[in-house]
Steps between C-alpha positions, in 0.01 A plus 500: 500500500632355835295449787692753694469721198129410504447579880731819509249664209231373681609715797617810288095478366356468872726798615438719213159431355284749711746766488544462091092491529465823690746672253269393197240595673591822540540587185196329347241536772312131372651196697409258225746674274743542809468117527602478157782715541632269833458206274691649210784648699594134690439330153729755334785452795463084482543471142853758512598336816618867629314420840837273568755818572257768602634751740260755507183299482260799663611722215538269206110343557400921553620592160395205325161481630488874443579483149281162435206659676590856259497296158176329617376880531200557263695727175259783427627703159258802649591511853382830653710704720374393765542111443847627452510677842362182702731272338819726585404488828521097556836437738811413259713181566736699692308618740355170520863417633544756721111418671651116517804602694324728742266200576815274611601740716138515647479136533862510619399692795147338536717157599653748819185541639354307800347187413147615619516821326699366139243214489146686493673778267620206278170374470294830462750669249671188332214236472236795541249350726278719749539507871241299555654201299822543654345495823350206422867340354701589831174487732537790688226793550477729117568800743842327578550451148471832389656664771813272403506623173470880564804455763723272202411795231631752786787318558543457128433834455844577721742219359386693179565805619848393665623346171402813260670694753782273476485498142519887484777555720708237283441719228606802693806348576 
Protein backbone atom coordinates (compact mmCIF):
# COMPACT_ATOMS: atom_id res chain seq x y z
CA UNK A 1 0.00 0.00 0.00
CA UNK A 2 1.18 3.59 -0.88
CA UNK A 3 1.86 6.10 1.56
CA UNK A 4 -0.94 8.21 0.31
CA UNK A 5 -3.01 5.07 0.35
CA UNK A 6 -1.66 4.53 3.88
CA UNK A 7 -2.49 8.15 5.15
CA UNK A 8 -5.94 8.47 3.27
CA UNK A 9 -7.18 5.10 5.41
CA UNK A 10 -5.64 6.49 8.21
CA UNK A 11 -7.99 9.50 7.90
CA UNK A 12 -11.15 7.45 6.75
CA UNK A 13 -10.40 5.47 10.46
CA UNK A 14 -10.01 8.90 12.47
CA UNK A 15 -13.28 10.27 10.80
CA UNK A 16 -15.29 7.23 11.16
CA UNK A 17 -14.15 5.26 14.17
CA UNK A 18 -16.42 6.86 16.93
CA UNK A 19 -19.35 7.02 14.82
CA UNK A 20 -18.91 3.08 13.64
CA UNK A 21 -18.34 2.69 17.67
CA UNK A 22 -21.55 4.34 18.71
CA UNK A 23 -23.49 2.25 16.08
CA UNK A 24 -22.05 -1.07 17.69
CA UNK A 25 -22.73 0.15 20.65
CA UNK A 26 -26.05 0.53 20.19
CA UNK A 27 -26.87 -2.54 19.36
CA UNK A 28 -24.76 -4.47 21.87
CA UNK A 29 -24.88 -2.25 24.92
CA UNK A 30 -20.95 -3.65 26.11
CA UNK A 31 -18.17 -1.30 24.62
CA UNK A 32 -15.59 -4.04 24.76
CA UNK A 33 -17.55 -5.94 22.16
CA UNK A 34 -18.35 -2.51 20.36
CA UNK A 35 -14.52 -2.11 20.28
CA UNK A 36 -14.32 -5.31 18.67
CA UNK A 37 -16.82 -4.54 16.23
CA UNK A 38 -14.78 -0.93 15.24
CA UNK A 39 -11.75 -3.07 14.93
CA UNK A 40 -13.38 -5.69 12.73
CA UNK A 41 -15.24 -3.32 10.46
CA UNK A 42 -11.79 -1.11 9.45
CA UNK A 43 -9.92 -4.55 9.25
CA UNK A 44 -12.69 -5.93 7.02
CA UNK A 45 -12.64 -2.51 4.68
CA UNK A 46 -8.47 -2.55 4.54
CA UNK A 47 -8.13 -5.99 3.46
CA UNK A 48 -11.12 -5.41 0.33
CA UNK A 49 -9.71 -2.05 -0.27
CA UNK A 50 -13.53 -0.76 -0.78
CA UNK A 51 -12.60 2.31 1.53
CA UNK A 52 -10.78 3.66 -1.91
CA UNK A 53 -14.27 4.64 -3.91
CA UNK A 54 -16.66 5.11 -1.05
CA UNK A 55 -19.39 7.57 -1.65
CA UNK A 56 -21.62 7.11 1.00
CA UNK A 57 -19.23 6.51 3.83
CA UNK A 58 -21.95 7.55 6.81
CA UNK A 59 -24.21 4.83 5.49
CA UNK A 60 -21.88 2.11 4.34
CA UNK A 61 -19.87 2.09 8.07
CA UNK A 62 -23.94 2.24 9.63
CA UNK A 63 -24.89 -0.95 7.97
CA UNK A 64 -21.79 -2.70 8.36
CA UNK A 65 -21.22 -1.99 11.88
CA UNK A 66 -24.91 -2.74 12.33
CA UNK A 67 -24.73 -6.06 10.93
CA UNK A 68 -21.10 -6.90 12.58
CA UNK A 69 -22.36 -5.74 15.93
CA UNK A 70 -25.94 -8.13 15.05
CA UNK A 71 -23.81 -11.41 14.26
CA UNK A 72 -21.76 -10.72 17.43
CA UNK A 73 -25.38 -10.81 19.13
CA UNK A 74 -25.52 -13.67 21.73
CA UNK A 75 -27.91 -16.66 19.52
CA UNK A 76 -30.40 -17.92 22.07
CA UNK A 77 -32.47 -21.17 20.48
CA UNK A 78 -35.22 -20.25 23.45
CA UNK A 79 -35.54 -16.62 23.19
CA UNK A 80 -38.71 -15.48 24.99
CA UNK A 81 -41.06 -13.06 23.54
CA UNK A 82 -39.92 -10.61 25.11
CA UNK A 83 -36.09 -10.91 24.16
CA UNK A 84 -37.76 -10.86 20.83
CA UNK A 85 -39.62 -7.57 21.52
CA UNK A 86 -36.36 -5.65 22.85
CA UNK A 87 -34.34 -6.75 20.05
CA UNK A 88 -36.99 -5.49 17.33
CA UNK A 89 -36.84 -2.41 18.82
CA UNK A 90 -32.89 -1.63 18.25
CA UNK A 91 -32.74 1.31 15.31
CA UNK A 92 -32.19 -0.50 11.74
CA UNK A 93 -29.30 0.66 9.40
CA UNK A 94 -31.62 2.86 7.66
CA UNK A 95 -32.62 4.84 10.09
CA UNK A 96 -29.18 4.95 11.16
CA UNK A 97 -28.84 6.91 7.74
CA UNK A 98 -31.49 9.03 7.99
CA UNK A 99 -30.25 10.11 12.00
CA UNK A 100 -26.63 10.72 10.10
CA UNK A 101 -28.07 13.09 7.58
CA UNK A 102 -30.19 15.06 9.98
CA UNK A 103 -26.94 15.56 12.06
CA UNK A 104 -25.12 17.29 8.91
CA UNK A 105 -27.69 19.48 8.57
CA UNK A 106 -27.44 20.30 12.38
CA UNK A 107 -23.81 20.78 12.23
CA UNK A 108 -24.38 22.55 8.90
CA UNK A 109 -26.25 25.19 10.62
CA UNK A 110 -24.22 25.03 13.94
CA UNK A 111 -21.11 26.54 11.60
CA UNK A 112 -23.85 29.82 10.94
CA UNK A 113 -23.91 30.64 14.30
CA UNK A 114 -21.90 33.44 16.03
CA UNK A 115 -18.59 32.47 17.02
CA UNK A 116 -19.33 32.99 20.80
CA UNK A 117 -22.48 31.16 20.72
CA UNK A 118 -21.30 28.00 17.99
CA UNK A 119 -18.14 27.60 20.16
CA UNK A 120 -19.55 26.85 23.83
CA UNK A 121 -22.45 24.71 22.05
CA UNK A 122 -19.62 22.86 20.16
CA UNK A 123 -17.96 22.08 23.19
CA UNK A 124 -20.97 21.20 25.51
CA UNK A 125 -22.88 19.07 22.83
CA UNK A 126 -19.95 17.85 20.52
CA UNK A 127 -16.97 17.23 22.96
CA UNK A 128 -19.59 17.04 25.95
CA UNK A 129 -17.85 18.92 28.63
CA UNK A 130 -19.82 20.89 31.48
CA UNK A 131 -20.05 24.60 31.74
CA UNK A 132 -17.75 24.81 34.14
CA UNK A 133 -14.92 23.23 31.94
CA UNK A 134 -15.79 25.27 29.11
CA UNK A 135 -15.64 28.19 31.17
CA UNK A 136 -12.51 27.32 32.17
CA UNK A 137 -11.34 26.57 28.14
CA UNK A 138 -12.56 30.13 26.85
CA UNK A 139 -12.10 31.87 30.42
CA UNK A 140 -15.07 33.64 30.72
CA UNK A 141 -17.65 33.52 33.83
CA UNK A 142 -19.79 29.60 33.65
CA UNK A 143 -22.92 31.96 33.75
CA UNK A 144 -21.65 33.40 30.35
CA UNK A 145 -21.12 30.04 29.19
CA UNK A 146 -24.35 28.73 29.66
CA UNK A 147 -26.24 31.58 28.79
CA UNK A 148 -24.33 31.26 25.31
CA UNK A 149 -25.47 28.00 24.82
CA UNK A 150 -29.22 28.39 25.67
CA UNK A 151 -29.22 31.51 23.09
CA UNK A 152 -27.14 29.06 20.13
CA UNK A 153 -29.88 26.12 20.89
CA UNK A 154 -32.63 29.03 20.38
CA UNK A 155 -31.19 30.17 17.46
CA UNK A 156 -30.71 26.61 16.36
CA UNK A 157 -33.93 25.88 17.32
CA UNK A 158 -35.17 28.60 14.43
CA UNK A 159 -32.65 27.76 11.49
CA UNK A 160 -34.33 24.32 12.27
CA UNK A 161 -37.47 25.44 12.20
CA UNK A 162 -36.87 27.71 8.96
CA UNK A 163 -35.41 24.75 7.01
CA UNK A 164 -38.32 22.07 7.91
CA UNK A 165 -40.53 24.75 6.91
CA UNK A 166 -38.62 25.10 3.85
CA UNK A 167 -38.47 21.54 3.37
CA UNK A 168 -42.34 21.23 3.60
CA UNK A 169 -43.28 23.84 1.34
CA UNK A 170 -40.86 22.18 -1.38
CA UNK A 171 -42.89 19.30 -1.01
CA UNK A 172 -46.07 21.22 -1.37
CA UNK A 173 -44.95 22.56 -4.41
Amino acid sequence: MAKQDEAEFAACVERCSRFVFRVAYAVLRNSHDAEDVVQEVFLKLYRNGAWRGMREEKAYFARVAWRSAVDRLPKHAGASMEEMEIASELPNPEQMALDADWQKKVHRLMDTLPEEFRQPLALSTIEELTSGEIARIMEIPEGTVRTRILRARQLLRKKLATLEGRSYAAKQI
